[in-house]
C-alpha positions in Angstrom: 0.0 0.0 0.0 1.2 4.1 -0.7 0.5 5.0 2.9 3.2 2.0 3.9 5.9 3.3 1.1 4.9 6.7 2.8 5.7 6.0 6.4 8.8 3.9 4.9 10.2 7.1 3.3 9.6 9.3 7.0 11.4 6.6 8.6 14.2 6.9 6.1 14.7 10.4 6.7 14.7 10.5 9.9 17.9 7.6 10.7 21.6 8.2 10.9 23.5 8.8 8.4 25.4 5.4 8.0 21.6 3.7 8.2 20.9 6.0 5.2 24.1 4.4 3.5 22.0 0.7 3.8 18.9 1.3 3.2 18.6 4.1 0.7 18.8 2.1 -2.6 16.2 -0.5 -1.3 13.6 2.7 -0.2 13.9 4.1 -3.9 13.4 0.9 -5.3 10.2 0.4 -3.9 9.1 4.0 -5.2 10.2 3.0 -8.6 8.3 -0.4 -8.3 5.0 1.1 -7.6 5.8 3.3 -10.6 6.0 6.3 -7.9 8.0 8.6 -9.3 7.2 11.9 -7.9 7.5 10.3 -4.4 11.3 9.3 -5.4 12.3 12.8 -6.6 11.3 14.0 -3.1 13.1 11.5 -2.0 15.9 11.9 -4.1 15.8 15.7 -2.9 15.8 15.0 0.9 18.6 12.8 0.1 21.0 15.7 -1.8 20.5 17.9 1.3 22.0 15.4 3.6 25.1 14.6 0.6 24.3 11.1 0.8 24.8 11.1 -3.0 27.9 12.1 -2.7 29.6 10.2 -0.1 27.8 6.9 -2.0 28.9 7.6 -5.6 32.9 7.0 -4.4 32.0 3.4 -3.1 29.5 1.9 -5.0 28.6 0.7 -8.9 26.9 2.6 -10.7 23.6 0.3 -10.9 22.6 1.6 -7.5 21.2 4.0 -6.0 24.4 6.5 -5.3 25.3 6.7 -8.6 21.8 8.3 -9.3 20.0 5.6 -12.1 16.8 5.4 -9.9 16.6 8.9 -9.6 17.2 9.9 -13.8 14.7 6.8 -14.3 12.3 8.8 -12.1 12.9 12.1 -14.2 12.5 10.4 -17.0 9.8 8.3 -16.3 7.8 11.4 -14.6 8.0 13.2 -17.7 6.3 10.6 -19.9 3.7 9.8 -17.5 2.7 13.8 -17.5 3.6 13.9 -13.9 6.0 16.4 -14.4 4.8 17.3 -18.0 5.9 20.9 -17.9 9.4 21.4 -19.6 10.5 23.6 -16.9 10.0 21.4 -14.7 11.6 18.7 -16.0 14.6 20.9 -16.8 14.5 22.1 -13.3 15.1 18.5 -12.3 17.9 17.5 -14.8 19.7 20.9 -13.4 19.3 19.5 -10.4 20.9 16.4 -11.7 23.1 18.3 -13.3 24.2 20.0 -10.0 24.5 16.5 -8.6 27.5 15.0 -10.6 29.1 18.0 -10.8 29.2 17.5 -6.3 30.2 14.2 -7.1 33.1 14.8 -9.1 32.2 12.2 -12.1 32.5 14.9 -14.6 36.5 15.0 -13.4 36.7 11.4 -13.6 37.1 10.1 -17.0 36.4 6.2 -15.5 34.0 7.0 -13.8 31.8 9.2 -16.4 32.3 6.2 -18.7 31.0 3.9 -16.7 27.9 5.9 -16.2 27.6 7.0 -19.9 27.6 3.2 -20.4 25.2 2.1 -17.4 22.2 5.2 -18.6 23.0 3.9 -22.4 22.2 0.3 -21.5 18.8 1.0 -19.6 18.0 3.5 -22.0 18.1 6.6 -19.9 19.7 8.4 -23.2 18.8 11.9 -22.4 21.0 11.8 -18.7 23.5 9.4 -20.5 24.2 12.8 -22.8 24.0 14.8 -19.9 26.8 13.0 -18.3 28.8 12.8 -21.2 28.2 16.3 -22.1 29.1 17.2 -18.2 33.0 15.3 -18.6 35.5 17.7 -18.4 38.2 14.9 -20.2 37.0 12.1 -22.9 38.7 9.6 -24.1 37.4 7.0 -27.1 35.9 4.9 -24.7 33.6 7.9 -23.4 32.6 8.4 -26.9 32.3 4.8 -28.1 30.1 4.4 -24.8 28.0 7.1 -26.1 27.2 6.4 -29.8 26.5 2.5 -28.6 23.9 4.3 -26.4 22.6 6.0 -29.1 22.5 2.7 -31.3 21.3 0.2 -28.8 18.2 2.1 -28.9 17.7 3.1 -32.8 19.2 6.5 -32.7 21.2 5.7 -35.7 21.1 9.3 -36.8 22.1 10.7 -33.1 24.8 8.3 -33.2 26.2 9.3 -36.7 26.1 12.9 -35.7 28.6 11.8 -32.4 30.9 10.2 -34.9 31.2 13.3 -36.6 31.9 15.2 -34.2 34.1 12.4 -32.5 36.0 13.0 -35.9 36.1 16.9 -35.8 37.4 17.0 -32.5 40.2 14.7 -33.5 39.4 11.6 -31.0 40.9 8.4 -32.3 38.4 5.9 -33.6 38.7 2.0 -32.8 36.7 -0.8 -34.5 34.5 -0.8 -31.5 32.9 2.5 -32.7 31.7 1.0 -35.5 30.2 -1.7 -34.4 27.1 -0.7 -32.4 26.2 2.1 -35.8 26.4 -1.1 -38.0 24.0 -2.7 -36.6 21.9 -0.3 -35.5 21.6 0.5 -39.8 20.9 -3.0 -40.3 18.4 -3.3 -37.4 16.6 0.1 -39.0 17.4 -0.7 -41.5 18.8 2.3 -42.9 21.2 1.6 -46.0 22.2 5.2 -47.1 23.8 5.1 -43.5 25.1 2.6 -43.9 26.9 3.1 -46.7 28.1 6.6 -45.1 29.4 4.1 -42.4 31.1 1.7 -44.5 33.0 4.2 -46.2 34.2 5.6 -43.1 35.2 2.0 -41.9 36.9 1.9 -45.5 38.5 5.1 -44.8 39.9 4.3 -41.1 41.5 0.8 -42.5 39.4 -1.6 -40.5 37.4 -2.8 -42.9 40.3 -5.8 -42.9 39.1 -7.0 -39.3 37.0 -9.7 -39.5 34.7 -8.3 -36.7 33.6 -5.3 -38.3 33.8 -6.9 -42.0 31.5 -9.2 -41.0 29.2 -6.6 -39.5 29.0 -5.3 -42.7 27.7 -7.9 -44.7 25.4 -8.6 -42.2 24.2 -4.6 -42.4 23.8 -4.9 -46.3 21.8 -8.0 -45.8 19.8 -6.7 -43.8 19.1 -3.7 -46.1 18.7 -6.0 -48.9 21.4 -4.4 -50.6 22.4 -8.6 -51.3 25.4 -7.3 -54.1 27.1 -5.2 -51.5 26.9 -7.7 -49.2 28.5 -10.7 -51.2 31.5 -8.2 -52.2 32.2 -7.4 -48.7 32.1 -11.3 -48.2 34.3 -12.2 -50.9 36.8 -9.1 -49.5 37.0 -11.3 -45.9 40.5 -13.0 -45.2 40.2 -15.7 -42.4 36.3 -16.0 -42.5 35.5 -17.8 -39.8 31.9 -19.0 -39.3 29.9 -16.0 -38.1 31.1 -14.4 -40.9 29.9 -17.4 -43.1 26.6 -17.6 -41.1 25.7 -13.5 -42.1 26.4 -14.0 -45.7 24.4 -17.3 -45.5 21.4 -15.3 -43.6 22.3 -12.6 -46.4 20.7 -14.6 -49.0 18.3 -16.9 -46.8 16.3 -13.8 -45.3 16.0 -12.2 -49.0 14.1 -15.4 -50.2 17.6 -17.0 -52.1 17.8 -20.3 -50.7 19.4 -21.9 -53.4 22.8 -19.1 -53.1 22.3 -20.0 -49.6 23.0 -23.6 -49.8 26.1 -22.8 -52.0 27.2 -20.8 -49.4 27.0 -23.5 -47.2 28.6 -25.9 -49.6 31.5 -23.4 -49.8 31.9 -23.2 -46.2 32.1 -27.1 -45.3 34.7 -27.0 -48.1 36.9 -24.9 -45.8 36.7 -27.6 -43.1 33.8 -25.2 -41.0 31.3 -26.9 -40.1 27.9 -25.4 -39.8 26.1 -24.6 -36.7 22.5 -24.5 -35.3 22.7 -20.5 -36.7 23.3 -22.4 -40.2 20.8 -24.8 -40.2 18.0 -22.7 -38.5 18.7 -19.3 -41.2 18.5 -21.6 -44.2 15.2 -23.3 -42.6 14.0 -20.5 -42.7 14.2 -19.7 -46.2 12.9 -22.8 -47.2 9.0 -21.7 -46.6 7.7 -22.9 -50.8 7.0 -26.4 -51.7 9.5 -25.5 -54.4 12.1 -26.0 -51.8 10.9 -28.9 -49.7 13.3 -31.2 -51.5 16.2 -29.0 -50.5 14.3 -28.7 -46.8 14.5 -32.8 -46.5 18.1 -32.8 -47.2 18.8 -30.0 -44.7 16.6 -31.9 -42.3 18.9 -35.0 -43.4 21.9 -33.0 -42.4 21.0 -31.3 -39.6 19.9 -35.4 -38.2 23.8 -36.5 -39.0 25.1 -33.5 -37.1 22.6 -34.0 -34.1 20.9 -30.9 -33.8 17.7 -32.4 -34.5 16.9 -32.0 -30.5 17.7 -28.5 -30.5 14.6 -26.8 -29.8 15.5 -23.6 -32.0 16.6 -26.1 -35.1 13.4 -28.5 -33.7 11.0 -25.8 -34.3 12.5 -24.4 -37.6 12.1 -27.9 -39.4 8.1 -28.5 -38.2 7.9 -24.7 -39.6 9.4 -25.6 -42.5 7.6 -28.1 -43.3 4.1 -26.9 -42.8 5.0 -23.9 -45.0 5.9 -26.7 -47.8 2.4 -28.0 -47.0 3.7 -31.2 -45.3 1.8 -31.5 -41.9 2.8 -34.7 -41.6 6.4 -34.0 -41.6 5.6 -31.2 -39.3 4.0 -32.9 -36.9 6.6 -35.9 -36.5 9.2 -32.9 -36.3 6.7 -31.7 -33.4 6.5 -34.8 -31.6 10.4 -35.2 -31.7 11.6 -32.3 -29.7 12.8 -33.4 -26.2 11.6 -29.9 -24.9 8.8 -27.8 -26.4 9.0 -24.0 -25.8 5.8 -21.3 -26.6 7.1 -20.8 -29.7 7.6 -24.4 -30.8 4.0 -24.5 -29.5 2.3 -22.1 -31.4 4.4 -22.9 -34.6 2.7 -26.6 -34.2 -0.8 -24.3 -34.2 -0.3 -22.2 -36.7 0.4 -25.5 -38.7 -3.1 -26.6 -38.6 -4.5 -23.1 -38.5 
């Protein structure tokens, strides 16, 4: 009940100091829980005057309470919720915020700022993750890399590409690691004009040699659809190994070429790779015609040589496969044969006879 959360937060302000130090991150978790958000601002507030913030943010991770994650997600989530609608308001708050790192001294602390800008990034707090980095008197590339895979992680391709430019204008040394989160944010999108922009600044920094970010390429222009400029990255690759054969492989199986698929396949046992349950699963999936059941039964042979018939993932692709091709049979028997049956192998099975 409120009135209990209530009498918990008088209680809370009311102990010692070093009490405050155990309890504090448990008390704004239970605002947040009950989606209370004005209540942990308050909170938040009460807890500024007596520099609990402060003394915490020194000793502690950054997922708790000290390092002030609760209290941007209750900014945030205030805001959205109309709560706190008013922009000045809401400003207000992120000055006050604002005033709270700079007590704590992240924005001196180039490890420390990181390790926030990377914390808000991954819960999606992207407005305080900017205001932190923004905040940091010294960056380094991890600051910025932290920031632009913020940015992606969450779809802001075009927020991210503008940080690279200006990562590049202020003369900050680039890494493959900054590339990786834009790629495939433009292939998640997708987005193949930036994309392309990308790729020619991966050409441009001379990375597009490691394997990692080659085959984060191919994977972007398959995503796009753009299936040329994918196989031409491929054939560029030295020392493929088999994720990079699995994303030219998904390339074609996800754009409807099973057949080019196959051969891709074909190639890569040549090399001595093997193919995994990503393999097997991404050219399943392509195989959803009764022009390709006959290529679908000797997939299904191979995949029953190489044991990954009990595989639930592979399990549920072959009965999917197979009622696509207009074989419930086969799709049924593939049904009754997996050793553990998930929601999705279940309503695969229904859709079957739907």
């Amino acid at each position: 009940p409120l009135h209990l959360l209530a009498a918990g937060a008088m209680a809370f302000l009311i102990l010692p100091a070093h009490s405050l130090l155990l309890i504090s991150s448990s008390s704004m978790d239970c605002f947040l829980r009950h989606r209370q958000y004005p209540q942990a601002l308050g909170l938040c507030s009460s807890c500024l005057t007596l520099s609990v913030i402060h003394r915490r943010l020194s000793t502690v991770a950054p997922s708790s309470f000290a390092s002030g994650l609760p209290v941007e997600v209750a900014v945030i989530e205030s805001g959205r919720r109309g709560e706190r609608s008013r922009p000045e308001a809401l400003s207000s708050e992120r000055r006050g915020i604002g005033v709270a790192i700079a007590r704590s001294g992240v924005d001196g602390e180039v490890y420390r700022g990181n390790r926030l800008v990377s914390e808000y990034g991954k819960r999606g707090n992207l407005a305080i993750a900017r205001l932190v980095f923004d905040r940091m008197k010294v960056r380094d590339t991890v600051s910025w890399n932290a920031m632009i895979a913020g940015y992606s992680r969450h779809g802001h391709c075009r927020e991210a590409l503008e940080l690279l430019g200006q990562m590049q204008v202020e003369g900050v040394v680039l890494n493959k690691i900054t590339f990786l989160p834009i790629l495939k944010a433009c292939a998640s999108s997708p987005v193949l004009a930036e994309g392309k922009l990308i790729h020619s600044l991966v050409l441009a920094s001379g990375f597009e040699s490691e394997i990692v970010v080659g085959t984060a390429i191919v994977t972007m222009y398959g995503k796009c659809g753009s299936l040329e400029d994918a196989r031409r990255m491929f054939d560029k690759l030295r020392g493929r190994d088999l994720v990079s054969w699995n994303s030219m492989v998904a390339a074609y199986a996800e754009n409807g070429y099973w057949k080019k698929a196959l051969r891709i396949v074909q190639q890569m046992q040549l090399t001595g790779i093997a193919p995994d349950r990503i393999t097997f699963v991404s050219i399943l999936n392509a195989c959803t015609s009764p022009k390709a059941l006959a290529e679908g039964k000797l997939i299904h042979a191979a995949i029953i040589e190489t044991g990954f018939e009990f595989d639930s993932v592979v399990g549920t692709a072959i009965l999917t496969m197979y009622s696509k091709c207009g074989c419930l049979q086969d799709a049924r028997k593939a049904f009754d044969d997996l050793q553990h049956r998930d929601i999705v192998s279940w309503n695969s099975m229904i859709a079957a006879y739907s």
